[in-house]
C-alpha positions as CSV (number, residue, x, y, z in Angstrom):
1,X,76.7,63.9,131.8
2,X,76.1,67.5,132.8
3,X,80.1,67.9,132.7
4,X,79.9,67.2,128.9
5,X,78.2,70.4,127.7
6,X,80.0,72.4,130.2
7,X,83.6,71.2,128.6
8,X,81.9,71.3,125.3
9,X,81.1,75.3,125.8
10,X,84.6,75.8,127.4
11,X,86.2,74.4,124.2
12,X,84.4,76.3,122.0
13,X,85.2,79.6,124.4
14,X,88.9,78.7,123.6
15,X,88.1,78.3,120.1
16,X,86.6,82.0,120.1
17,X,89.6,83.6,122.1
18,X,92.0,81.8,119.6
19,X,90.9,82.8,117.0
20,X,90.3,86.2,118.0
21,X,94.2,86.3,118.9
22,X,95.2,85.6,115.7
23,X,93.1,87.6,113.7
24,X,94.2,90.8,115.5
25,X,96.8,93.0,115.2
26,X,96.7,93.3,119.1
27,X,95.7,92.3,122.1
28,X,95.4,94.5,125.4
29,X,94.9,93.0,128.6
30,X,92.8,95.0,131.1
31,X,91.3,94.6,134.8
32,X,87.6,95.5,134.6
33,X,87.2,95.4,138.8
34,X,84.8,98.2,139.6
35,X,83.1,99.1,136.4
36,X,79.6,99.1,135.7
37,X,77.9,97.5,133.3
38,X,77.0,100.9,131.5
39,X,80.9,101.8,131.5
40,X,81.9,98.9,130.1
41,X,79.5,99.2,127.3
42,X,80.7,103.2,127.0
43,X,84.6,101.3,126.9
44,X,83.2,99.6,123.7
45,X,81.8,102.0,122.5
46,X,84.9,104.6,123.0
47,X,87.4,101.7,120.8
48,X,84.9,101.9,117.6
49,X,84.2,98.7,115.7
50,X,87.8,97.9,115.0
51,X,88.1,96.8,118.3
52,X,86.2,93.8,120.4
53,X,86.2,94.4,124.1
54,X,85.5,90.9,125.9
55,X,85.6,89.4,129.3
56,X,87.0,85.9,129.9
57,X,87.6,83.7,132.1
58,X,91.9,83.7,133.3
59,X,92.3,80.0,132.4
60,X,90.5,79.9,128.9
61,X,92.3,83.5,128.2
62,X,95.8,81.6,128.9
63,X,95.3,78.7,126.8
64,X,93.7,80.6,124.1
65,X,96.9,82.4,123.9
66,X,99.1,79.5,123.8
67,X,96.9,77.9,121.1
68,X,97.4,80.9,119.0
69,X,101.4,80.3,119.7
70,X,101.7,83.8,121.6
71,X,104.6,83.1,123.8
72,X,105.8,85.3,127.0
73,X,102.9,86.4,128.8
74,X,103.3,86.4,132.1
75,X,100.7,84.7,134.8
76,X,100.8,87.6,136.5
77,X,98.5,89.0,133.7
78,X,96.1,86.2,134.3
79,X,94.8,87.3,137.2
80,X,91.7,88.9,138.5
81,X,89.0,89.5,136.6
82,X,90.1,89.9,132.9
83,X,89.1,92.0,129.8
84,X,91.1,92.0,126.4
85,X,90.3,93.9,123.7
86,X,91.3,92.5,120.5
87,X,92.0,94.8,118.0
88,X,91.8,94.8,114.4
89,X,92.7,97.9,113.1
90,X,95.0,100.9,114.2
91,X,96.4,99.8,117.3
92,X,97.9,103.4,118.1
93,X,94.2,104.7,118.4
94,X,92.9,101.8,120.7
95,X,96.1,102.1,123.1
96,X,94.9,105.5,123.3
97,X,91.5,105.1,123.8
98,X,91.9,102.8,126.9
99,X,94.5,104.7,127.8
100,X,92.5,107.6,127.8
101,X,89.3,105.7,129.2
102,X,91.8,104.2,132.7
103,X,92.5,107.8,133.3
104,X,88.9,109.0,133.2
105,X,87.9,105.5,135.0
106,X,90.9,104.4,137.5
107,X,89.5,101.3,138.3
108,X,90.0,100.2,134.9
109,X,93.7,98.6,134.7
110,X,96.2,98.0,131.5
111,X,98.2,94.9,132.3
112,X,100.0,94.0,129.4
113,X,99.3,93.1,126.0
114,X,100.4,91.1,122.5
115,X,101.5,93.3,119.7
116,X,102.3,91.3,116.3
117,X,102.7,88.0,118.4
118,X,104.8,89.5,121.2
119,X,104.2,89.9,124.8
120,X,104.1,93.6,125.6
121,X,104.3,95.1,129.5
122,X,101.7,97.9,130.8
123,X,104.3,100.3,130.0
124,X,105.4,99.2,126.4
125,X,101.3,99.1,125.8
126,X,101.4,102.7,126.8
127,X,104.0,103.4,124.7
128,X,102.3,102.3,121.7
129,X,99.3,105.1,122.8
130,X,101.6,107.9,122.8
131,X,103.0,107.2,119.4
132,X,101.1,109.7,116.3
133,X,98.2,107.7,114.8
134,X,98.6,106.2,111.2
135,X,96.9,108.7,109.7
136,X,98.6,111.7,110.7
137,X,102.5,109.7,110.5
138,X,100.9,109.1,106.4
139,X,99.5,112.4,106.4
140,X,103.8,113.4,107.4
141,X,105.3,111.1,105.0
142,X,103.1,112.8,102.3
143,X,104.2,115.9,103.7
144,X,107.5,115.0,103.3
145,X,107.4,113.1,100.0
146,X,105.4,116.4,98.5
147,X,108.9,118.5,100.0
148,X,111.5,116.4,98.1
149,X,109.7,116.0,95.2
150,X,109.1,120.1,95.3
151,X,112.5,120.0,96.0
152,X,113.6,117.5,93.0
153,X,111.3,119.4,90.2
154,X,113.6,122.7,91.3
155,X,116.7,121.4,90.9
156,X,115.5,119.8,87.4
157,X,114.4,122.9,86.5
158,X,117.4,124.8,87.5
159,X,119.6,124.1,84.5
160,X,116.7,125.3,82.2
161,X,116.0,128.0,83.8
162,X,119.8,128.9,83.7
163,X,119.9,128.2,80.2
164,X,116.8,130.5,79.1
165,X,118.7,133.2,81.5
166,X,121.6,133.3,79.7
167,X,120.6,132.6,76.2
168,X,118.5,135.8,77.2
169,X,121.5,137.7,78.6
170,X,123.0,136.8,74.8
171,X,120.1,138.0,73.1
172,X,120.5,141.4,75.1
173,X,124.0,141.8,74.8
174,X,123.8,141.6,71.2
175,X,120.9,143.9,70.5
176,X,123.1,146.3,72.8
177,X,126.3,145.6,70.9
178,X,124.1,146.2,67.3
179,X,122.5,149.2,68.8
180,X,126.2,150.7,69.8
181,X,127.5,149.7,66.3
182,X,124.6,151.4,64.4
């Protein structure tokens, strides 16, 4: 009877992990060996609320994955103590962040990751951290949409401009031409 409760709590664990991989944009799996308590709560703190940085157990990690039909992740990431932080919003900006947190903290390790249902290595993860976040590549595709469109009123403009020139250039060459006849 005390087995019940105990499967009871693992279920809903799995439950929690599932749907916490399908409701995020990403996943990145981590090795928390050697951190304090206090620098794991500073980790959480450091990815913002649009991230949830949680601890679980290998086995209930790995079949909360498969339940949420994520395919290709290794069982190489499933082992030692494991941490994923499920993220929500810009993923850019979390990869950093726990990029940026492992350097500070060694101990803390990026195995691998899910991005938009796909198994991503340590490497591709830190890939994602070196990309611009997506604010500044919307702040360059403003930039850039601003240019063309500068560019676009110009060249609509040009004719016109052309026109009042040399309706202008008219004007003057026949006050000159009245002026010479007079």
């Amino acid at each position: 009877m005390a087995d019940k409760p105990v499967r009871a709590d693992k279920a809903s664990a799995v439950l929690e992990l599932t749907d916490h991989f399908r409701e995020s944009a990403a996943t990145v799996l981590t090795e928390y060996r050697g951190l304090t308590v206090k620098e794991l709560t500073e980790l959480r703190r450091s990815l913002g609320s649009e991230a949830k940085y949680a601890v679980a157990k290998n086995t209930l990690a790995k079949r909360a994955a498969a339940d949420a039909g994520i395919e290709g992740l290794d069982d190489a990431l499933f082992t030692g103590p494991t941490a994923l932080a499920f993220v929500r919003g810009d993923v850019v900006e979390a990869a950093k962040g726990l990029r940026a947190f492992a350097k500070a903290h060694p101990v803390l390790v990026i195995k691998g990751g899910v991005f938009e249902g796909k198994a991503l290595t340590a490497e591709e993860v830190n890939k994602l951290a070196d990309l611009e976040s997506r604010e500044v590549l919307l702040a360059k595709l403003a930039g850039a949409m601003k240019a063309n469109l500068s560019k676009a009123a110009a060249t609509f403009q040009a004719p016109l401009t052309k026109t009042v020139r040399t309706v202008e250039a008219l004007r003057a060459q026949r006050e000159q031409a009245g002026s010479a006849e007079a």
